[in-house]
Phi, psi and omega in degrees: 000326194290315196283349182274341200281329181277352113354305196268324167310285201302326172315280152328310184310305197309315157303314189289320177317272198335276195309313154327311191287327172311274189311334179261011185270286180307339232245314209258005131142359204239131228216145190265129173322099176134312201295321176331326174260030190260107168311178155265114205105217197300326205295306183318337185298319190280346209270318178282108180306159213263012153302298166003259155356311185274318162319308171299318175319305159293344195270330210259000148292297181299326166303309166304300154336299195262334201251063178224156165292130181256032197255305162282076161254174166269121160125322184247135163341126179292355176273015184287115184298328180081199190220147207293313190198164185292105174131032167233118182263016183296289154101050155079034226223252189280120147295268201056036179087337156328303184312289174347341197257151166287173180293322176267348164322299200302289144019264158321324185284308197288275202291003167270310167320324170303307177292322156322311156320266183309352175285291180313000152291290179322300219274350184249017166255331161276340163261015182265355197270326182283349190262009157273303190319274147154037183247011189285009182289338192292335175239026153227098181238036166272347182285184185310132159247135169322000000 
């Protein structure tokens, strides 16, 4: 219970970065060619059409699908290496020097990405509560101002 529960944390985190860097990227003004007239925050939700949606929806079925340890499915091959630990999405794939590293390297890496996580939780629950408030120019304040 404990490795699914730590699992889900690292998940989250991983959404939550993204989704910082998402809001203050669009916040601070830059748009996908067609998009351009979509705001930012909150404002944006009612604002995206609902093909869209329907994109988002399916690519984020398909991520969930795919972005798993395949060592237990029915079906793949036993030589299927698996994954060192949960939320590791190499699947026998990508390196980059990871293997190559000590135990306490991996360790360190592992518990920064956790701090990181939960920080970029926090930070994207403070900027979605100021951007309810109708105060978020205050604390971003490279973005559109009134």
């Amino acid at each position: 219970e404990f490795d699914r529960l730590r699992y889900v944390e690292l998940k989250h985190g991983r959404v939550a970065m993204l989704a910082v860097v998402g809001y203050l990227v669009t916040y601070a003004g830059v748009r996908f060619p067609g998009a351009e007239d979509i705001p930012a925050g909150f404002a944006a939700l009612p604002a995206v059409p609902g093909m869209v949606w329907a994109q988002m929806v399916a690519t984020w079925a398909l991520m969930e699908a795919a972005n798993r340890d395949q060592a237990e499915t029915p079906g793949v091959s036993s030589s299927w290496s698996g994954s060192e630990f949960k939320g590791d999405f190499r699947n026998g794939f990508l390196d980059f020097g990871w293997d190559k590293q000590t135990d306490e390297w991996k360790a360190k890496k592992r518990a920064l990405e956790l701090n990181q996580g939960r920080a970029a939780q926090m930070g994207i629950l403070g900027l979605m509560v100021h951007d309810q408030l109708g105060n978020i120019n205050a604390i971003l304040p490279l973005g559109p101002q009134p």
